[in-house]
N, C-alpha and C positions, 0 to 999 in steps of 0.2 A: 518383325525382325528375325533373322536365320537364325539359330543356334549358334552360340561362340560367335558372332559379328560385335565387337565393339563398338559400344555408346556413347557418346558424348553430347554437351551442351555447350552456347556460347551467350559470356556476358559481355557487352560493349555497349557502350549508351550513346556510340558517335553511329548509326547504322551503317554509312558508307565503308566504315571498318570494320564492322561485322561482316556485313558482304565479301569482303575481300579477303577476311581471314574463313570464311566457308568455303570460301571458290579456293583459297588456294590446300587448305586440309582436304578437299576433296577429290586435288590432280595427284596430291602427293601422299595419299592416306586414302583410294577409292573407296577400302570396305569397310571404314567406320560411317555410321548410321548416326549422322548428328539430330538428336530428337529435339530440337528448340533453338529458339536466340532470345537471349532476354535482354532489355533496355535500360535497366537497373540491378540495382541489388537487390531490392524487395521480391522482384519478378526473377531473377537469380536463385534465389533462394526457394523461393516456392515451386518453382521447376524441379530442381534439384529435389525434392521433397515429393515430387511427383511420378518422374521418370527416376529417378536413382540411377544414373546415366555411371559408368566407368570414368568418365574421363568427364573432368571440366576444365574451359579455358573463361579466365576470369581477369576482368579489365581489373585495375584497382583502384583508381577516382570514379565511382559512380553513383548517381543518384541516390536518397535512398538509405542503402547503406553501402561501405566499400569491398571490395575484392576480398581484405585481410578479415573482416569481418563475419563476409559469408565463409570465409574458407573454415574459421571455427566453428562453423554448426555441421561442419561432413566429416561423414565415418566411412574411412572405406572406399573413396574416393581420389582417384587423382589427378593433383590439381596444379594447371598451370597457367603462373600468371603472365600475360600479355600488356604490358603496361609502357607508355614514354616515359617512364621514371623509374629511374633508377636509387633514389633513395630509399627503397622499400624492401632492396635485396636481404636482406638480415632479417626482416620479421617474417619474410614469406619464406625463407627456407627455416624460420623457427616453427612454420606451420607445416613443415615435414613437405614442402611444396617438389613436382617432379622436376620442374626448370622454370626460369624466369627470362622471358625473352622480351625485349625491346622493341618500340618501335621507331623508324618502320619496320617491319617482320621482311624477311628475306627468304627467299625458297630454300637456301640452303641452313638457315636456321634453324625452321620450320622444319624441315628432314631430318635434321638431328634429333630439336626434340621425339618427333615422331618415334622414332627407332628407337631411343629411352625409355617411350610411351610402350612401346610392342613392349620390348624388352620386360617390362612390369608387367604387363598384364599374362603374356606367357607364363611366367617363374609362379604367379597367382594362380593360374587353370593349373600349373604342372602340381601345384602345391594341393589343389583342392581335391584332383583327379586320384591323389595318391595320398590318404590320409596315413599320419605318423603315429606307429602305437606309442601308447604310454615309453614302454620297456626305450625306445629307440630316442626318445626325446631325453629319459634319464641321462642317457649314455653319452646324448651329445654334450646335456650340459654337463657334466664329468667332463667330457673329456674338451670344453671350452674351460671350463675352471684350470684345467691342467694346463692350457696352453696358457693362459691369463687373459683368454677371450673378456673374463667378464670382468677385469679392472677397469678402474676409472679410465686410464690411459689409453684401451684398447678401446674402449668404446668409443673414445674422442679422436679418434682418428678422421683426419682433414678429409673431406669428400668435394666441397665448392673451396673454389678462388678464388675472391673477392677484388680483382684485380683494374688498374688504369691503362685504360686503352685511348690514346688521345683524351680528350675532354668526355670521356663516357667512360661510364663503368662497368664492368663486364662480368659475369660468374661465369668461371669457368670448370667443368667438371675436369676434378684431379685426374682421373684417367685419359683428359685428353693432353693433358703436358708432356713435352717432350724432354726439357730439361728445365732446372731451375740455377741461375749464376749469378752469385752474389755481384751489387752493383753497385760500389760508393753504398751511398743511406738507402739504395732500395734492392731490393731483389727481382733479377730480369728474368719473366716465365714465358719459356718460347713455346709453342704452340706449334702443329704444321700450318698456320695461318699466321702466324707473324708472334713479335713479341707485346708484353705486356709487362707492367709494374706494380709491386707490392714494397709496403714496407716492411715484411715482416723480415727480419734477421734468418739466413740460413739456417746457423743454429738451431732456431727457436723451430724452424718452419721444418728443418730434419725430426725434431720431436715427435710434431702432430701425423709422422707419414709413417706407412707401413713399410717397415724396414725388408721386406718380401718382396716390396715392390717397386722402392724405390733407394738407388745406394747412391751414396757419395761415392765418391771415382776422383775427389778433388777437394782441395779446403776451402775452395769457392764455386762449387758445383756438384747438382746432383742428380742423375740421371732418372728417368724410368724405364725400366730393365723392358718392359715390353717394346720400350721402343726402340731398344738396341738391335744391332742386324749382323754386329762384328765389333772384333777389332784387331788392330792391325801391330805390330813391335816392330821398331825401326833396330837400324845396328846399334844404334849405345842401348838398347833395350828400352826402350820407352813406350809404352803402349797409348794408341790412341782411340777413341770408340769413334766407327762409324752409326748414326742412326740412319732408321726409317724413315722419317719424317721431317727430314730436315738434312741443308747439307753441308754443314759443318761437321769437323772431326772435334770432337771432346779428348782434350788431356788429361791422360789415369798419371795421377802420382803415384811416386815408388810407394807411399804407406795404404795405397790401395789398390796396386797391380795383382795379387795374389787371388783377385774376384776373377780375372782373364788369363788364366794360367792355363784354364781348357783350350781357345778359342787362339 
């Protein structure tokens, strides 16, 4: 294996879907170095124990023992699950999981996670490459205490979206939402790939979000400021946001025009 080439391993106990999820991390992810496939948990597991691979993709009904199971004996590890079920969403992001992806797996799925993947494993080499003195860790956590980094609240901040998508259920990572509008009893999360539904109350769902990063602009909608591009004021003064990602104009009420005063 080359210096700095990322490792991984694959559990699936259906082989023809193992194959297919090799061939395709390997058009779309060349220079990771997948060291194994295992056909169960047992052999999952003992791989994993063997190679100590970066990255694992892990079915979660299999032989043995399951996906959720193996994922508790790894440290250090990350791990995503590839599963046809989707009721599993909430214990595998309780196992600190990178993403949960469905099948069938799609290329374009499959590249997002990927990029997640990169994403973690860079922030890890930059982390290692550059050790933090004591003096500078102090400082941070000072100055997170000051911000109220380390309340209960801030730490509970929303990162998956647990959302209904047709007859499937979908997590979706909060930075890919575009907006959220409250809908009768559900809340509609649009996506640049379409929308999606939760029940969680605006209200409740403005709580859990970093107010940095994402504002109300409306008493039934709330934007994510990264994916604003503008916005525009009509003659009676009315501001509207154009997005990125999407090609609807969102309506700024007057109790929240004073965020587009610049722009």
């Amino acid at each position: 294996m080359r210096p700095g080439r990322p490792t991984a391993i694959i559990a699936e106990d259906e082989p023809h879907l193992a194959r297919f999820l090799v061939e395709r991390l390997q058009a779309c992810w060349p220079e990771l170095d997948i060291r194994g496939v295992a056909g169960n948990g047992i052999e999952a597991r003992d791989l994993l124990e063997t190679e100590r691979p970066q990255v694992a993709f892990l079915d979660i009904r299999m032989p043995g023992m399951s996906g959720l199971d193996v994922a508790r004996t790894l440290d250090g590890i990350d791990v995503v699950f590839v599963t046809a079920y989707d009721e599993y969403a909430v214990q595998a992001f309780e196992r600190a999981a990178v993403d949960y992806v469905l099948k069938p797996v799609t290329d374009e799925r499959l590249a997002a996670t990927v990029e997640r993947l990169k994403d973690r494993l860079l922030l890890r080499q930059r982390a290692e490459a550059r050790p933090v003195s004591p003096q500078l860790l102090e400082a941070l956590a000072a100055l997170r205490e000051h911000l109220g980094e380390g309340s209960p609240a801030r730490r509970e901040r929303l990162a998956w979206i647990r959302a209904a998508v047709g007859a499937q259920i979908r997590m979706i990572p909060v930075e890919d939402v575009v907006y959220f509008e409250a809908n009768d009893k559900y809340t509609s999360v649009y996506t640049a790939e379409g929308e999606a539904l939760i029940r969680t109350p605006l209200k409740e769902l403005l709580a859990q979000l970093d107010p940095d990063r994402f504002w109300q602009i409306h008493r039934g909608t709330i934007v994510n400021v990264a994916e604003i591009a503008g916005a525009t004021r009509d003659v009676t003064g009315r501001v509207k946001v154009n997005l990125k990602g999407r090609p609807e104009k969102l309506a700024v009420s007057r109790a929240f025009a004073h965020r587009f005063r610049q722009m």
